[in-house]
C-alpha positions, 0 to 999 in steps of 0.5 A: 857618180861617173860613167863611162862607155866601153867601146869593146863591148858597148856595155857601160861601168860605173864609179865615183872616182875621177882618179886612176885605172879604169877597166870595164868589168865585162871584158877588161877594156881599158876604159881611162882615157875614155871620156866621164859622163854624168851617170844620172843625166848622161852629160858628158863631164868636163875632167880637170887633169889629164889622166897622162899626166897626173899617172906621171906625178903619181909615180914620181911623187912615190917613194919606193916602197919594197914588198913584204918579202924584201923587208925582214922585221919582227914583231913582237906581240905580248899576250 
């Protein structure tokens, strides 16, 4: 479990992931650059990747995917 200090409003937020956005639940501050701690022992936790650049490859390595409203399908359901 990871932590992270919000500089905003001095309140800690909480998750398991190393990965993606991360906006502090109390005022919305952006917290991903901001550095992981280890929530038990409050060290602070040395991240493999930077965040910059795995936020690139993500965008680049994802194939457009249109909205729901662009694409028009039938489905078929047999009752």
């Amino acid at each position: 479990m990871y932590q992270k200090n919000c500089d905003r409003c001095q309140r800690p937020s909480f998750s398991s992931s190393e990965q993606g956005d991360w906006l502090c639940p109390v005022c919305g501050n952006d917290l991903t650059s901001q550095p992981f701690f280890n929530a038990m022992t409050q060290e602070r936790v040395n991240v493999s990747y930077k965040v910059k650049e795995q936020k690139k490859k993500i965008e680049k390595d994802t194939p457009y995917q249109p909205a729901v409203s662009e694409v028009s399908k039938s489905i078929n359901l047999i009752i």
